[in-house]
PDB file of N, CA, C and O in Angstrom:
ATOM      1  N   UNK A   1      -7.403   3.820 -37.750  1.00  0.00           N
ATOM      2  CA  UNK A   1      -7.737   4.282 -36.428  1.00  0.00           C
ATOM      3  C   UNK A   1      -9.260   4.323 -36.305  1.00  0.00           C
ATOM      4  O   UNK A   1     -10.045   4.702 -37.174  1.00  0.00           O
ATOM      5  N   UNK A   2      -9.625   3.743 -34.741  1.00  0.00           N
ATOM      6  CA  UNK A   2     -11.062   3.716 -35.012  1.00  0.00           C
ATOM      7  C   UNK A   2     -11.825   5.573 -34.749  1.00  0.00           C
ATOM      8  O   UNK A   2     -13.052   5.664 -34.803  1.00  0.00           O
ATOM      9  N   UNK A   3     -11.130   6.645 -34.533  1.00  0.00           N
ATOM     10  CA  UNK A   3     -11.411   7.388 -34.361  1.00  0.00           C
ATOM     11  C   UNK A   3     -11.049   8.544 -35.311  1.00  0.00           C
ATOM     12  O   UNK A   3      -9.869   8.811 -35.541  1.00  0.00           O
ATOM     13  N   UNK A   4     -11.887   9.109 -35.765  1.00  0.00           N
ATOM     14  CA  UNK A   4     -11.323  10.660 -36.894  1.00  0.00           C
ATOM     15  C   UNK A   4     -10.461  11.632 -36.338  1.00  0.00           C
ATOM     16  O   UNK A   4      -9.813  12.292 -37.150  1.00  0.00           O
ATOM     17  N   UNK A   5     -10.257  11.946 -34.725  1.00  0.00           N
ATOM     18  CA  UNK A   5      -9.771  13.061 -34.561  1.00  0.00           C
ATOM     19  C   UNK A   5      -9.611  12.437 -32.674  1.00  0.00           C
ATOM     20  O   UNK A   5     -10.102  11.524 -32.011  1.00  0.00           O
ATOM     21  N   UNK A   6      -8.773  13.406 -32.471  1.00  0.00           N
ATOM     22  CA  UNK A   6      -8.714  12.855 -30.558  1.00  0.00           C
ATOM     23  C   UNK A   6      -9.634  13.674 -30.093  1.00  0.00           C
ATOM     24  O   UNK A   6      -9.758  13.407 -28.898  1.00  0.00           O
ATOM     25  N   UNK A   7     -10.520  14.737 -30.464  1.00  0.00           N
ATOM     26  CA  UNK A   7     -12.092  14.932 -29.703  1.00  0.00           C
ATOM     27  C   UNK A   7     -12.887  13.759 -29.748  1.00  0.00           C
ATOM     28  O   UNK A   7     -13.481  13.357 -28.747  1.00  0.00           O
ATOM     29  N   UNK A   8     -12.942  13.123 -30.965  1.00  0.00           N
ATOM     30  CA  UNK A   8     -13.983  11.880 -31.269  1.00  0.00           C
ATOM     31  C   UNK A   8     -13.181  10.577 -29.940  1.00  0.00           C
ATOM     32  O   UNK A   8     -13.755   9.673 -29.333  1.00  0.00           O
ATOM     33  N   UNK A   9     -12.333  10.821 -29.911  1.00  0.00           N
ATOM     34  CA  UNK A   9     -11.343   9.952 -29.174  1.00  0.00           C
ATOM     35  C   UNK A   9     -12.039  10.426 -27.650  1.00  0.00           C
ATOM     36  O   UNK A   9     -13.041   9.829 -27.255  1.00  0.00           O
ATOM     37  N   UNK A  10     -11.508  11.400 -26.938  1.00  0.00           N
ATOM     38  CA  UNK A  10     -11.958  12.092 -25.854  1.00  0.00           C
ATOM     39  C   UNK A  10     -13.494  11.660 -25.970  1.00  0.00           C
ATOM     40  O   UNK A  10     -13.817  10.807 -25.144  1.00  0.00           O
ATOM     41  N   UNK A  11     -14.187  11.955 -26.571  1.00  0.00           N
ATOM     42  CA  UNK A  11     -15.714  12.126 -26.705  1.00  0.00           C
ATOM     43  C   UNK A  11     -16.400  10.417 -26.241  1.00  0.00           C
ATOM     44  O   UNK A  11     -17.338  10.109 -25.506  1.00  0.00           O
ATOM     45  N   UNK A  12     -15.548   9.679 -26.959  1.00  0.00           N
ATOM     46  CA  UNK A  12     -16.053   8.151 -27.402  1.00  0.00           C
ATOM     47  C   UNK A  12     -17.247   7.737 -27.555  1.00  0.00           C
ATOM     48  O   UNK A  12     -17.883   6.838 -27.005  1.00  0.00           O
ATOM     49  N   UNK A  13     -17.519   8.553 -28.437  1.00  0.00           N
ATOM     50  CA  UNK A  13     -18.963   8.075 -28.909  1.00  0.00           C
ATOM     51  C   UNK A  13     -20.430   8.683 -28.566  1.00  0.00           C
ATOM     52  O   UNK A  13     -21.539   8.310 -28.945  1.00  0.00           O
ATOM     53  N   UNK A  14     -19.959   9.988 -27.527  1.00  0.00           N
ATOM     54  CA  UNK A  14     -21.025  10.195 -26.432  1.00  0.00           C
ATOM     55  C   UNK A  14     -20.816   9.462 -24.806  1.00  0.00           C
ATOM     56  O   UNK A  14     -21.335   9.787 -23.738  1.00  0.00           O
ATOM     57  N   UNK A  15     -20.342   8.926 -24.962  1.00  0.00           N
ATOM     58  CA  UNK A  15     -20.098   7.918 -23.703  1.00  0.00           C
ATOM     59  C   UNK A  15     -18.598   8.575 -22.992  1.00  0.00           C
ATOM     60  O   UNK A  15     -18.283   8.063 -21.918  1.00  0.00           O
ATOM     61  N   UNK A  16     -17.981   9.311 -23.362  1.00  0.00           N
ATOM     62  CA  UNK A  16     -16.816   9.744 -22.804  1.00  0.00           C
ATOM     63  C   UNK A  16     -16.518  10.152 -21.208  1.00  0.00           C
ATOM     64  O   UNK A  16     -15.506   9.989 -20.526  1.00  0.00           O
ATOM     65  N   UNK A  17     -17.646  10.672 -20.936  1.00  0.00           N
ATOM     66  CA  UNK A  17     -17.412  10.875 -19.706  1.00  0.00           C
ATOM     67  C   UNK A  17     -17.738   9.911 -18.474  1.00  0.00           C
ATOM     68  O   UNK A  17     -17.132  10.027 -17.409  1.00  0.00           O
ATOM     69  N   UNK A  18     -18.683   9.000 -18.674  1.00  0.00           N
ATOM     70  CA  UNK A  18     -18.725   7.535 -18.547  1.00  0.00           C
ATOM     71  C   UNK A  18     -17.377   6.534 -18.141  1.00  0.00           C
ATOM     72  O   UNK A  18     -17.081   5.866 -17.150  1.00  0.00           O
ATOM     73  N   UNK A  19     -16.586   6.877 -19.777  1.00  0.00           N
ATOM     74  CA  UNK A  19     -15.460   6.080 -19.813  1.00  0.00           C
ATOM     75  C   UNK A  19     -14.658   6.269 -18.680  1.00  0.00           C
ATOM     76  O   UNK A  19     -14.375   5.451 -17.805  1.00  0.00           O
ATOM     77  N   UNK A  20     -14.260   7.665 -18.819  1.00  0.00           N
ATOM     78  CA  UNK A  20     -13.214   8.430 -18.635  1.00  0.00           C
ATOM     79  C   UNK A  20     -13.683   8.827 -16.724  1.00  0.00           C
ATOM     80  O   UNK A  20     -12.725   9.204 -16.048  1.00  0.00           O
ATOM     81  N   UNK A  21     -14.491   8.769 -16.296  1.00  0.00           N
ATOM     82  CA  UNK A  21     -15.350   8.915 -15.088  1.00  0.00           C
ATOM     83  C   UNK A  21     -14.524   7.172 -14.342  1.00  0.00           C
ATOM     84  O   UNK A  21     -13.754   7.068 -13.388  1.00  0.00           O
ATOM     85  N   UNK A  22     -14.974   6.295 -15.059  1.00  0.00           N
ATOM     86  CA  UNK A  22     -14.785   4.592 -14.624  1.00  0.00           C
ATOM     87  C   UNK A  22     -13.157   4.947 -14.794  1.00  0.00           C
ATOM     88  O   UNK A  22     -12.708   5.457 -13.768  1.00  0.00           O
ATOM     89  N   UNK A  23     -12.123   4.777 -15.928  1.00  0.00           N
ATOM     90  CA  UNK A  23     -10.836   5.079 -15.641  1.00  0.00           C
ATOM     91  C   UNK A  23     -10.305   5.827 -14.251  1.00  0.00           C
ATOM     92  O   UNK A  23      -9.429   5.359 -13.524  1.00  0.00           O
ATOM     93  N   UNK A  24     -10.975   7.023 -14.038  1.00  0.00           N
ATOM     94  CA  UNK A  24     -10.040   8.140 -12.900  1.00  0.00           C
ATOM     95  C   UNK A  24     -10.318   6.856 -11.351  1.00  0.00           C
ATOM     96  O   UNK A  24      -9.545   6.414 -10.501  1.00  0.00           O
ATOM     97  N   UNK A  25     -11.809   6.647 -11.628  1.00  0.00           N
ATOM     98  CA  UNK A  25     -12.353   5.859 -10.781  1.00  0.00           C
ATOM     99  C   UNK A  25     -11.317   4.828  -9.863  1.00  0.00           C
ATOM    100  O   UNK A  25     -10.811   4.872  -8.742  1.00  0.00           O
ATOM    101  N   UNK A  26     -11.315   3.838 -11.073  1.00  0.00           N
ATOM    102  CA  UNK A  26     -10.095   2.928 -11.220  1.00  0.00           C
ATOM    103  C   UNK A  26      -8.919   3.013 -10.851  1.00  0.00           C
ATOM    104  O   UNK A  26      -8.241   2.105 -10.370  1.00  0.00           O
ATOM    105  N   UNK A  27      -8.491   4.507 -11.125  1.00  0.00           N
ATOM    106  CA  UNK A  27      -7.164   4.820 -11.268  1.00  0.00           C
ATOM    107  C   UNK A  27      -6.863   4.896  -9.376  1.00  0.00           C
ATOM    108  O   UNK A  27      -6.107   4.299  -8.610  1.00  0.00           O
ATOM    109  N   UNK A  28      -7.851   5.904  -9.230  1.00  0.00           N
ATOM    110  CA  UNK A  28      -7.765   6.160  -7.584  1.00  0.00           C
ATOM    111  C   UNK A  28      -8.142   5.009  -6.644  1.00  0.00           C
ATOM    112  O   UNK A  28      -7.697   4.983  -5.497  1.00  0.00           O
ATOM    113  N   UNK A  29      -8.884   4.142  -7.074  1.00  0.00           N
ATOM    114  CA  UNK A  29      -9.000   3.376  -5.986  1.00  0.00           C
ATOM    115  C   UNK A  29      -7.099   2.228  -5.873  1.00  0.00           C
ATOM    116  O   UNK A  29      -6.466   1.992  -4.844  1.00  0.00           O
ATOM    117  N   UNK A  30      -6.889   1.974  -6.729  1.00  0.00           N
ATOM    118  CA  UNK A  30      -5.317   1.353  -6.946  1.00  0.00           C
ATOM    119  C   UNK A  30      -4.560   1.793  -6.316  1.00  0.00           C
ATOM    120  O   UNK A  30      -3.719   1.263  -5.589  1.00  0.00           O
ATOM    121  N   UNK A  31      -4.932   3.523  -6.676  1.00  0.00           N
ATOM    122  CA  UNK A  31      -3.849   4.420  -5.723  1.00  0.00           C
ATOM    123  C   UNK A  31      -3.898   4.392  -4.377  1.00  0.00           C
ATOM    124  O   UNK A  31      -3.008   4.668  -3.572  1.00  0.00           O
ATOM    125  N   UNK A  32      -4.842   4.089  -4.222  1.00  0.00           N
ATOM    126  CA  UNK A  32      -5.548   4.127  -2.595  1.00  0.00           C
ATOM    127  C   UNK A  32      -4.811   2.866  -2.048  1.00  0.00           C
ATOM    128  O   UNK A  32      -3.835   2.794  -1.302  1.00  0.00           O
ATOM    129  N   UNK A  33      -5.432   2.065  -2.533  1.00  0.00           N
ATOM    130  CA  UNK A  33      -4.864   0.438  -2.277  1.00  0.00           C
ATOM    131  C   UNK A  33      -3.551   0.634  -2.301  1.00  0.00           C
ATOM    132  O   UNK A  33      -2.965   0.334  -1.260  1.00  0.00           O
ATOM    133  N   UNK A  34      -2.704   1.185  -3.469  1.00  0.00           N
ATOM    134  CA  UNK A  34      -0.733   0.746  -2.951  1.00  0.00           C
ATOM    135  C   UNK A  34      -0.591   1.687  -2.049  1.00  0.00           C
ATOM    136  O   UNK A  34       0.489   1.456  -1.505  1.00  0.00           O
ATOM    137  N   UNK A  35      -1.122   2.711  -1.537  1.00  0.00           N
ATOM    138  CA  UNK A  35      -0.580   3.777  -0.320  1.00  0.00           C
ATOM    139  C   UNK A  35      -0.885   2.842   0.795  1.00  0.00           C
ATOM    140  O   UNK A  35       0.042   2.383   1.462  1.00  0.00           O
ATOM    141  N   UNK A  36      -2.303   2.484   1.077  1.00  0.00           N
ATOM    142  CA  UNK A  36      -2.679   1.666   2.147  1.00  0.00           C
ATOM    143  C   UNK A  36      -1.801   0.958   2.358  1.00  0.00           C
ATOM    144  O   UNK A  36      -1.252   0.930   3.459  1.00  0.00           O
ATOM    145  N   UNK A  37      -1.337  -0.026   1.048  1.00  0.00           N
ATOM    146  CA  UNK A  37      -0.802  -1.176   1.635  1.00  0.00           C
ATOM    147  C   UNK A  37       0.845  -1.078   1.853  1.00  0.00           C
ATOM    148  O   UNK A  37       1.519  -1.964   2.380  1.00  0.00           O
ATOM    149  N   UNK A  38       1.457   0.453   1.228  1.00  0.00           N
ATOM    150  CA  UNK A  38       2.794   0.738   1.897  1.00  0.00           C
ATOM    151  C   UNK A  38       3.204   1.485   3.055  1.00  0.00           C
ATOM    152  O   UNK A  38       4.344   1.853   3.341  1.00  0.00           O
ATOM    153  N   UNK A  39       1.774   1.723   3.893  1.00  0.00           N
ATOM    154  CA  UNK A  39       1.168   2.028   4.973  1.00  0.00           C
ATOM    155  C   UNK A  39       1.542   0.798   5.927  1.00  0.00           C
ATOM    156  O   UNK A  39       2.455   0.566   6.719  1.00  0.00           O
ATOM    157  N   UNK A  40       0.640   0.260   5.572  1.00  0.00           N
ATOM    158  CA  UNK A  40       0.465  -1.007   6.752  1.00  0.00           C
ATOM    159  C   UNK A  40       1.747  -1.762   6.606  1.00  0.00           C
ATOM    160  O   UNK A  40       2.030  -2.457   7.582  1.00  0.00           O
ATOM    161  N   UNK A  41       2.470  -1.778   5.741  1.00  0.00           N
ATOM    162  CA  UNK A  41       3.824  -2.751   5.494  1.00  0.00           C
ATOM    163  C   UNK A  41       4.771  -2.033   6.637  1.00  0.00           C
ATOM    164  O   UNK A  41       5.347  -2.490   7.625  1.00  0.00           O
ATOM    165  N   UNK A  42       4.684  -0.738   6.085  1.00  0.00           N
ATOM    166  CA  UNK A  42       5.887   0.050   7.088  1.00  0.00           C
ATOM    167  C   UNK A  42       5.480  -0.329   8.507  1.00  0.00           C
ATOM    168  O   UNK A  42       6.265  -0.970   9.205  1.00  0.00           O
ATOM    169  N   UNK A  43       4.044   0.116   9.051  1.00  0.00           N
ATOM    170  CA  UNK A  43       3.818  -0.775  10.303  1.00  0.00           C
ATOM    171  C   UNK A  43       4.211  -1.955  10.974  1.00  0.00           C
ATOM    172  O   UNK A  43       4.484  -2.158  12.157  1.00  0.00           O
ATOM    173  N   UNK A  44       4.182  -2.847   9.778  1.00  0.00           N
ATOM    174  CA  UNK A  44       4.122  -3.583  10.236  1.00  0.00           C
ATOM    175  C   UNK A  44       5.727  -4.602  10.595  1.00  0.00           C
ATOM    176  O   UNK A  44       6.059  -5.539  11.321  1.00  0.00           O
ATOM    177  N   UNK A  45       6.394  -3.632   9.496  1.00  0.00           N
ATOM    178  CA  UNK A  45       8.047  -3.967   9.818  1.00  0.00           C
ATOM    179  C   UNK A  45       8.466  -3.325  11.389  1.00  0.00           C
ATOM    180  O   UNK A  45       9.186  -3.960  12.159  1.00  0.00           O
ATOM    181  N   UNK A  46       7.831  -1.825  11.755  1.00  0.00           N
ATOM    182  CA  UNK A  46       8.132  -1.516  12.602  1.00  0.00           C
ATOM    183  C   UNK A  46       7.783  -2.587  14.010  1.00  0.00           C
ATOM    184  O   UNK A  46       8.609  -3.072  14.782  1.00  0.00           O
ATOM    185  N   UNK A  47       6.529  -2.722  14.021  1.00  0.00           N
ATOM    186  CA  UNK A  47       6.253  -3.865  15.148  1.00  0.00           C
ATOM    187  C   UNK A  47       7.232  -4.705  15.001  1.00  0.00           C
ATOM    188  O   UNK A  47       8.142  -4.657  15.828  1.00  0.00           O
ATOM    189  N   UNK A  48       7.282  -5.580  14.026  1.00  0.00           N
ATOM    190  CA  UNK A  48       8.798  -6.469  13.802  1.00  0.00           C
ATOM    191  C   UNK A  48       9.850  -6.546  14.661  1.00  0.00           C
ATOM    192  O   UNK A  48      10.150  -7.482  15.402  1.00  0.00           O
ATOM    193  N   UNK A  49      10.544  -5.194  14.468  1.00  0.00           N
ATOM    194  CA  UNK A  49      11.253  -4.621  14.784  1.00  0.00           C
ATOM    195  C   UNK A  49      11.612  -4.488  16.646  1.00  0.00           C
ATOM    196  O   UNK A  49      12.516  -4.721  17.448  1.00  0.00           O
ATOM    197  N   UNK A  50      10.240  -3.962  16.591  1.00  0.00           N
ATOM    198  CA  UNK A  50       9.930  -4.001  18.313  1.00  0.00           C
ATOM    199  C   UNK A  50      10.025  -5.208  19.085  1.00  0.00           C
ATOM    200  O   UNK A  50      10.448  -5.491  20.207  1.00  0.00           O
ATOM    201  N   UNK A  51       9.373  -5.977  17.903  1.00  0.00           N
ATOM    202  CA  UNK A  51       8.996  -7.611  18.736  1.00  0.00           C
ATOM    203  C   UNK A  51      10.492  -8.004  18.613  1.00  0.00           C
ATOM    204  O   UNK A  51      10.952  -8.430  19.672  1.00  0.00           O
ATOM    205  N   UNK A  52      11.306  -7.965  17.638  1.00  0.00           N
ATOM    206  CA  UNK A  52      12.890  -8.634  17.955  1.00  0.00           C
ATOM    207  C   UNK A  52      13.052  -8.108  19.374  1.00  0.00           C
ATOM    208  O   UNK A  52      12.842  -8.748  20.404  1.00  0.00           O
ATOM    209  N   UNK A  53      13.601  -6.404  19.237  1.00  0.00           N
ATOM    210  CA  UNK A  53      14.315  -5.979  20.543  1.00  0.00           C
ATOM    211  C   UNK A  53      13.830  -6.686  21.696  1.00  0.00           C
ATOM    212  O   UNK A  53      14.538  -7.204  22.559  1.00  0.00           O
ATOM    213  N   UNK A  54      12.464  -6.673  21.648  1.00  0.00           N
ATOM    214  CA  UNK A  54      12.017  -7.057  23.308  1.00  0.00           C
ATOM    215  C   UNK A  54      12.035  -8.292  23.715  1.00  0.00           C
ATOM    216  O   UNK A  54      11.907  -8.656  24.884  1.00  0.00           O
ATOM    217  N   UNK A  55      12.257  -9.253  22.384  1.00  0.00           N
ATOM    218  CA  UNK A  55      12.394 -10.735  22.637  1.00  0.00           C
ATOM    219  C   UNK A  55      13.804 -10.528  22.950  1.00  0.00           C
ATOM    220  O   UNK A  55      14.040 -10.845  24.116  1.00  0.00           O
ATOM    221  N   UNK A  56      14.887 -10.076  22.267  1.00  0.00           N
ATOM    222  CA  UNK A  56      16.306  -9.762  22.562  1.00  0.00           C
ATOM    223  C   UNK A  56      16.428  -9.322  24.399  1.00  0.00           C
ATOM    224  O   UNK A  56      17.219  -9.803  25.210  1.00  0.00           O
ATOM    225  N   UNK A  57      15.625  -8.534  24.583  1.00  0.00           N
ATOM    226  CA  UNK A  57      15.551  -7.999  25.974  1.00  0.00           C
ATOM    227  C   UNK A  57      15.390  -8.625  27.227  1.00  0.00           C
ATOM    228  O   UNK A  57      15.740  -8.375  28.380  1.00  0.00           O
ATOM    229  N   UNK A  58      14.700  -9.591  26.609  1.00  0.00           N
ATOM    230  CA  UNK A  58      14.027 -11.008  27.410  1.00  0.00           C
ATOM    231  C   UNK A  58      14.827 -12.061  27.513  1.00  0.00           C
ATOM    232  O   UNK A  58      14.835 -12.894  28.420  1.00  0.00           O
ATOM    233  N   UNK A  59      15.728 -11.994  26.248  1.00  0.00           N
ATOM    234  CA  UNK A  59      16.898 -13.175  26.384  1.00  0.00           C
ATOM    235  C   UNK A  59      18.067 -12.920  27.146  1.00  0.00           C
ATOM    236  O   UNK A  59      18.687 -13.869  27.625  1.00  0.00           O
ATOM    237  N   UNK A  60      18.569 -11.347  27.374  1.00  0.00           N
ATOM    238  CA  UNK A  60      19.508 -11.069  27.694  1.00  0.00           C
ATOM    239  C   UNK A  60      19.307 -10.941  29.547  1.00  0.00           C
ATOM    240  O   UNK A  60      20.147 -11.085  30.435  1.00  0.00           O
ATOM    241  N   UNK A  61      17.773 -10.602  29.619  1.00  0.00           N
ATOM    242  CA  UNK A  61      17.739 -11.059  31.257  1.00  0.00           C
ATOM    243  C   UNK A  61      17.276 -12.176  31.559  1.00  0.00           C
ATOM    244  O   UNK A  61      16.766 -12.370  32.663  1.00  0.00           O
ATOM    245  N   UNK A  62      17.352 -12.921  30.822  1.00  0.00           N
ATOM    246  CA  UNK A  62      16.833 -14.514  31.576  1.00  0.00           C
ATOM    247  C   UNK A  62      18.289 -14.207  31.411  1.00  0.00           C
ATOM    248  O   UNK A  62      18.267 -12.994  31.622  1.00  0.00           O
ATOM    249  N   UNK A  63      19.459 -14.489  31.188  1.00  0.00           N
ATOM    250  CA  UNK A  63      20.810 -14.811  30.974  1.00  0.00           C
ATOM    251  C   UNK A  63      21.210 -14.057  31.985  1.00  0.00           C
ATOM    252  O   UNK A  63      22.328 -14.511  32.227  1.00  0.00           O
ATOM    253  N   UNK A  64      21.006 -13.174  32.748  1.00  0.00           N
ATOM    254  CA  UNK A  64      21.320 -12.270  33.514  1.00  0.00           C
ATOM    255  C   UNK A  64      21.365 -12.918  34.888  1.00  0.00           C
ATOM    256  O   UNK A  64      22.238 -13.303  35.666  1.00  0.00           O
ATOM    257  N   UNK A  65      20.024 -12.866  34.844  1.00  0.00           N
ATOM    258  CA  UNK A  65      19.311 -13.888  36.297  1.00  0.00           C
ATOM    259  C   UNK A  65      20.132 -15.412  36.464  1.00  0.00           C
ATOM    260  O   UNK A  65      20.771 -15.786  37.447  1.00  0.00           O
ATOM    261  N   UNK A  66      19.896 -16.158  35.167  1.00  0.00           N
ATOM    262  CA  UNK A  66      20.875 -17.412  35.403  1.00  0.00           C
ATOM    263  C   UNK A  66      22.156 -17.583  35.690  1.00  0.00           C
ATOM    264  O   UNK A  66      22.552 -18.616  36.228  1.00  0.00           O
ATOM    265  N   UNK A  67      23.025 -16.501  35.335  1.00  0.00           N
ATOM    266  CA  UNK A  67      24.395 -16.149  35.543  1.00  0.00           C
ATOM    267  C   UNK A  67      24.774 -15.988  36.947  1.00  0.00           C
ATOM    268  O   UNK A  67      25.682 -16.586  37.523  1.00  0.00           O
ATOM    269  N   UNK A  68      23.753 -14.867  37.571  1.00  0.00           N
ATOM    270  CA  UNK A  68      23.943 -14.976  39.246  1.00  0.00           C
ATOM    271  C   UNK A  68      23.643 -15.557  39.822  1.00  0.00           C
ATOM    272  O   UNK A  68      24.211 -15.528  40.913  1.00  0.00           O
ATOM    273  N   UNK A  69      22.384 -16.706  39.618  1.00  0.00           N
ATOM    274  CA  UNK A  69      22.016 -17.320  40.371  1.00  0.00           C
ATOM    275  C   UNK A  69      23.148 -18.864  41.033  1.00  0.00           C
ATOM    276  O   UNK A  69      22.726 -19.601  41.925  1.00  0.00           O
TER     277      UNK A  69
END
C-alpha cells in the first residue's frame, strides 16, 4: 500500500485538501449536470406530449369540417 495509515491516505501527502477539494468539486458539478439534464428531458417529453394532442386536435377538426362540408 502506498500509504502507512488512512490519515496519510486522507492527508495525501500534504496535498489532501487540494485532492479532496477537486473530487467534491467534480463530484457536484456531474450532479448538477444529471439533475439538469433529467430536468430538461422531463420537459421536454412533456412538450411532446402537448405537441401530439394538439396535432391530434387539428386532425380531428380538419375531419370535422370535411365531413360536413
Amino acid at each position: 500500500m502506498a500509504f502507512e495509515s488512512w490519515h496519510d491516505f486522507i492527508a495525501m501527502g500534504g496535498y489532501g485538501f487540494y485532492v479532496w477539494l477537486s473530487f467534491a468539486g467534480t463530484f457536484f458539478a456531474l450532479a448538477g449536470l444529471m439533475i439538469h439534464t433529467m430536468l430538461v428531458r422531463k420537459n421536454l417529453r412533456k412538450l411532446c406530449a402537448q405537441e401530439a394532442a394538439r396535432q391530434q386536435r387539428l386532425a380531428r377538426r380538419k375531419q370535422q369540417r370535411s365531413s360536413k362540408a
